[in-house]
N, C-alpha and C positions, 0 to 999 in steps of 0.2 A: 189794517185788518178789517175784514166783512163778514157780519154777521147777517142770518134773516130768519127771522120767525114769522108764521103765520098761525093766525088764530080767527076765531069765529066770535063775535062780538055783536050779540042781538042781531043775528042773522045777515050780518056782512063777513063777508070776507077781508081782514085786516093782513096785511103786507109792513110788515116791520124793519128796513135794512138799517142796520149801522154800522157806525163805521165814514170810513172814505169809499166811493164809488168814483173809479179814475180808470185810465186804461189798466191798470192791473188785476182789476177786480170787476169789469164792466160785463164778461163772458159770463161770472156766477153769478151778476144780478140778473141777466138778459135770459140765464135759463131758467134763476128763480121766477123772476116774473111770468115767465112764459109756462111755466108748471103751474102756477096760479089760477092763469087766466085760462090753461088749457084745461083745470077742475073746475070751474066756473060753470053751473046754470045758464041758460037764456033766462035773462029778467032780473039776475042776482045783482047783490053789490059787492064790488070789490072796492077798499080803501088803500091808500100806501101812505102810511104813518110816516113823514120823512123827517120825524124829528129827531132824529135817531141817527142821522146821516152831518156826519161833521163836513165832508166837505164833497161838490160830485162837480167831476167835468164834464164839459160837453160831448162826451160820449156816455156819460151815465143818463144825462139830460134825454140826450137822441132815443137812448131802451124807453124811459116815461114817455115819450112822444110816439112811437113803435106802438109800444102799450095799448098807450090811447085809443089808437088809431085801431087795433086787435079788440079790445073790448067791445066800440062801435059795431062792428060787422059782427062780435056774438052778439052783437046784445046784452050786454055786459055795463051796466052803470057803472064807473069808474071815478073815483077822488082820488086829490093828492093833498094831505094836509101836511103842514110841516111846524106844528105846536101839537100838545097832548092832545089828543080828544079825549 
């Protein structure tokens, strides 16, 4: 099962999935994330909370690299922590 919540945290933008992220679930995170990053400022911070993710393949892997890679070119400060903040 996949969950995600996003929330606003002293002015970042926090990305929450839990869950497993595998090929069954890779399309909802790939269009969460990308509805995220697609609400995103030039200049903002976007977080993804991965502590919350029991277990991700290397295609959930590839969306966080995607990601990355999208926030750059906004302009988009981008973390990935995987403990509580």
């Amino acid at each position: 099962m996949f969950e995600w919540h996003l929330e606003d945290r002293d002015g970042a933008a926090v990305a929450a999935p839990k869950g497993a992220i595998d090929h069954n679930t890779a399309d909802d995170f790939q269009t969460a994330v990308g509805a995220a990053l697609g609400g995103a400022a030039e200049g903002s911070r976007m977080v993804f909370d991965l502590s919350g993710v029991e277990y991700m393949s290397s295609v959930g892997l590839r969306v966080l690299m995607r990601a990355s890679k999208e926030a750059r070119t906004a302009k988009v400060r981008s973390e990935e922590h995987t403990s509580e903040l």
